[in-house]
C-alpha positions as CSV (number, residue, x, y, z in Angstrom):
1,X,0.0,0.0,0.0
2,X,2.7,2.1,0.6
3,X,4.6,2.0,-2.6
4,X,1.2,2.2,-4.5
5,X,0.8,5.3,-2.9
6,X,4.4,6.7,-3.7
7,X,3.8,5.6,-7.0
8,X,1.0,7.6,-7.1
9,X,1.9,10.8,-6.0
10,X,5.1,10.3,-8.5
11,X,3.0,10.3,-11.2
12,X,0.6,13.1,-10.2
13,X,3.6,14.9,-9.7
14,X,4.8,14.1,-13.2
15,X,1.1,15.0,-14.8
16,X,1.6,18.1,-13.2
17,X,5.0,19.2,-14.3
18,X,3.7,18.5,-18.0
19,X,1.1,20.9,-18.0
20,X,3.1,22.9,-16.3
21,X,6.8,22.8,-17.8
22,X,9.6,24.9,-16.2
23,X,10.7,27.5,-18.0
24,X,13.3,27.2,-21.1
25,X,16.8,28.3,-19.1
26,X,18.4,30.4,-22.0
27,X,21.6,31.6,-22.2
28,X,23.1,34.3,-20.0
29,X,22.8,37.2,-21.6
30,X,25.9,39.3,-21.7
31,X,25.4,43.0,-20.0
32,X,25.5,45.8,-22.8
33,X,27.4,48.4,-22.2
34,X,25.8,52.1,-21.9
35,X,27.4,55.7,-21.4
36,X,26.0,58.6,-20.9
37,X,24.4,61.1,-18.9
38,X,27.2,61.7,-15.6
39,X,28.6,58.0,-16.5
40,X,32.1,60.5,-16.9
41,X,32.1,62.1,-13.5
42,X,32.2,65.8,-13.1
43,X,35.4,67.0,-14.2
44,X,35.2,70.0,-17.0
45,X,38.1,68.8,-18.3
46,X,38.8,64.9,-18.9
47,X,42.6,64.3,-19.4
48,X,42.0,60.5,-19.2
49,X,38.8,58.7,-20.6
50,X,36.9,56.1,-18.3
51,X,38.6,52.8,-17.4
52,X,38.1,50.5,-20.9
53,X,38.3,53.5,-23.6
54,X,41.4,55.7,-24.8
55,X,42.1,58.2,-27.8
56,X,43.7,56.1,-30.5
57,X,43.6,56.4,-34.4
58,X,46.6,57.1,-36.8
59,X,47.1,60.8,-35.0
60,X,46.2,60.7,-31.7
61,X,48.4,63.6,-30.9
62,X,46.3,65.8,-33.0
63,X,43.3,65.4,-31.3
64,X,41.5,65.6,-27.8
65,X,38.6,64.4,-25.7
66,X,37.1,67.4,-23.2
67,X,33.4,68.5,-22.7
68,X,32.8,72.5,-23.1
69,X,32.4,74.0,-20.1
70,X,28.8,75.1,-20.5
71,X,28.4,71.1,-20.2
72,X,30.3,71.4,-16.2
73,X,28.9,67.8,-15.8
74,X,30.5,66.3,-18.3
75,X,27.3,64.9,-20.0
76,X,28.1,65.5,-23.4
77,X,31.5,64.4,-24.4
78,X,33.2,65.9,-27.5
79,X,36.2,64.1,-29.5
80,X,37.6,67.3,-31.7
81,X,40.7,68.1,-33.0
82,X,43.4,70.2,-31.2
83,X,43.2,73.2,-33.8
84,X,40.7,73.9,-36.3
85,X,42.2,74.4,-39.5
86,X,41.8,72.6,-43.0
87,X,45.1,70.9,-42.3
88,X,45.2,66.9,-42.7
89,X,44.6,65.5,-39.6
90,X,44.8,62.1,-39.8
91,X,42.2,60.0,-37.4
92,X,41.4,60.3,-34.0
93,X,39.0,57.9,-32.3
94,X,37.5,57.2,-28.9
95,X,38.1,53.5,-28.6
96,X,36.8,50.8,-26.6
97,X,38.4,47.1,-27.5
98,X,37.3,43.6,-25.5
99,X,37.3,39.8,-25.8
100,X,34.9,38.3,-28.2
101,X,34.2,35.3,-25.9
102,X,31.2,37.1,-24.6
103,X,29.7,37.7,-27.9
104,X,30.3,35.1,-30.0
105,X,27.2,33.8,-32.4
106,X,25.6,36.7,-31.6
107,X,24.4,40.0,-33.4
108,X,25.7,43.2,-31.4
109,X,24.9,47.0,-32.1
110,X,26.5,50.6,-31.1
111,X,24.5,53.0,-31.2
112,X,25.2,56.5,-30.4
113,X,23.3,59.7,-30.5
114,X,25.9,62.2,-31.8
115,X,26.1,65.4,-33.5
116,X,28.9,67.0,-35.5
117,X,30.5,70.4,-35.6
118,X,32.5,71.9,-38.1
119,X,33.7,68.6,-39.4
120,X,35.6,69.1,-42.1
121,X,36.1,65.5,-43.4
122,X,34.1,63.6,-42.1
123,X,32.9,61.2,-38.7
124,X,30.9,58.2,-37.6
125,X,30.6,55.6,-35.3
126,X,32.8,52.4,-36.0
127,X,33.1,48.5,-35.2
128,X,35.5,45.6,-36.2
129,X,35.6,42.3,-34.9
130,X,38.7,40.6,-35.3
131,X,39.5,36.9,-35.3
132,X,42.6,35.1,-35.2
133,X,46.9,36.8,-36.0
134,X,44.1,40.0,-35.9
135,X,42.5,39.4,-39.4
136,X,39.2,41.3,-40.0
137,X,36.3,39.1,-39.9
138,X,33.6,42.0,-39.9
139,X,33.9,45.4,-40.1
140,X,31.9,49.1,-40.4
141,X,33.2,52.5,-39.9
142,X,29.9,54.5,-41.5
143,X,32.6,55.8,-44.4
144,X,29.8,55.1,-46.8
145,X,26.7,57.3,-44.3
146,X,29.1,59.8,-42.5
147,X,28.9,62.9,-40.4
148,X,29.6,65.9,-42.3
149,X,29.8,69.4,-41.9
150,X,27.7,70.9,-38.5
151,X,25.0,68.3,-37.8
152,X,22.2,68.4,-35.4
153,X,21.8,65.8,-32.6
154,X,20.2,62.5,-34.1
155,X,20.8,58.7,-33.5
156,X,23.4,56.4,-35.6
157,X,23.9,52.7,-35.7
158,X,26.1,50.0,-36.8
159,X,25.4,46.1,-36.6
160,X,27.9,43.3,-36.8
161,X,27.7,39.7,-36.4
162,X,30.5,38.0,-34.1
163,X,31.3,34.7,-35.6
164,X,32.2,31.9,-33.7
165,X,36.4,32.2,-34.5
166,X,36.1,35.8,-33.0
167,X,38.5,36.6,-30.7
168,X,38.0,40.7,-30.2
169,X,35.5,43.3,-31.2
170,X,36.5,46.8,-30.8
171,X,34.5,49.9,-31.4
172,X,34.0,53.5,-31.4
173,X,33.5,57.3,-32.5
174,X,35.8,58.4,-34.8
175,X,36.9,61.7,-36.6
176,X,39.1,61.9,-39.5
177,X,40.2,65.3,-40.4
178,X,39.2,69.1,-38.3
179,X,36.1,69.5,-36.1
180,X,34.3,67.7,-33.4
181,X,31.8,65.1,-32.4
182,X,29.3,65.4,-30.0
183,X,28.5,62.1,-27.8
184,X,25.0,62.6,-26.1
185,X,24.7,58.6,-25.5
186,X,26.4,55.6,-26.8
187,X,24.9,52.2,-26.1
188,X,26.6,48.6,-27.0
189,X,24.6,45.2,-27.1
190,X,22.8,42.4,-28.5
191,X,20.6,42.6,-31.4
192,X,17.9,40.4,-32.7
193,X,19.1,38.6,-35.9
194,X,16.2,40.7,-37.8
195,X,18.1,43.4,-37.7
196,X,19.8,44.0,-41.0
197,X,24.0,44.3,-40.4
198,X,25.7,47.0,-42.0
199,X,29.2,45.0,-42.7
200,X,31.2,46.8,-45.1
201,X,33.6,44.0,-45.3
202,X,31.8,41.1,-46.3
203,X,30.4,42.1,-49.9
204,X,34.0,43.4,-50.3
205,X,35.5,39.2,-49.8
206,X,32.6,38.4,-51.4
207,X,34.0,39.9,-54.9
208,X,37.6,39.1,-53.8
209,X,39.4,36.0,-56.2
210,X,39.8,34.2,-53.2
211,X,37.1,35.0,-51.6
212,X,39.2,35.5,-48.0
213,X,41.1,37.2,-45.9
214,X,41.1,41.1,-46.3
């Protein structure tokens, strides 16, 4: 009588959990990273960028990251060029560069809502993800939808898938020649695969002979 009854319970326990599965346990989904607002303290002048980013590029002597000082909080960062004059420039660019492992197989975003001023050749946001001995595996740098000019504030966006040979992503604001960039917000993260991606490298390997590494 005993084990009838054990038995019993068992499987009333067992009708139960079928109508009412747990829960699917997905994936832990990686944190996205956000700035903005008084994320950069409340220094007028920033002579070092938060822990993660740094001013890189091919000329990272000619250019600067500082807020004005009408913005005392810092909330609006500005990567701009030491001196504005048509004089080449090179690139400067706010950077931000970690491990892949974390993103792997998925679809990631930045996003930014940025303004430009005076911009003389042009700016954009930009991502690469790199795989193994640093080749390029995807790659967008907005050259072909740029900031030009003295823009107002409005949202930009680029998409990348991180295949599963990734091994870094890296991404940013960049400015290539005299002016400034306004950085209101800047958000990084996971995208559904709807999303379109906006990778400037893959058509390009597409048409290559080879077909390979760029």
């Amino acid at each position: 009588m005993k084990h009838l009854i054990t038995l019993l319970l068992c499987c009333s326990s067992l009708a139960l959990a079928q109508r009412h599965p747990p829960p699917l346990v997905e994936r832990a989904q990686p944190m996205p990273l956000a700035i903005g607002g008084s994320f950069f303290g409340k220094q007028p002048r920033l002579r070092s960028w938060v822990q993660g980013w740094g001013l890189t590029g091919t000329r990272p002597d000619a250019y600067e990251i500082r807020c004005e000082e009408v913005f005392s909080d810092c909330a609006v960062p500005i990567l701009r060029t030491r001196a504005f004059k048509s004089e080449p420039f090179g690139m400067g660019s706010l950077t931000h560069s970690e491990s892949a492992e974390t993103w792997r197989g998925r679809r990631v975003e930045l996003k930014a809502e940025l303004r430009s001023g005076a911009v003389d050749g042009w700016a954009g946001l930009w991502m690469r993800v790199d795989g193994k001995d640093g080749n390029v595996l995807t790659f967008d740098n907005m050259q072909n939808r740029p900031l030009r000019g003295t823009t107002s504030f409005e949202w930009y966006s680029v998409v990348l898938d991180v295949p599963a040979d990734a091994e870094r992503v890296s991404f940013g604001v960049l400015l290539h020649g005299p002016g400034a960039v306004f950085i209101r917000e800047l958000v990084f993260q996971e995208v559904d695969v709807d999303m379109s991606v906006t990778d400037l490298v893959g058509p390009l390997r597409a048409q290559s002979p080879a077909g390979g590494r760029l």
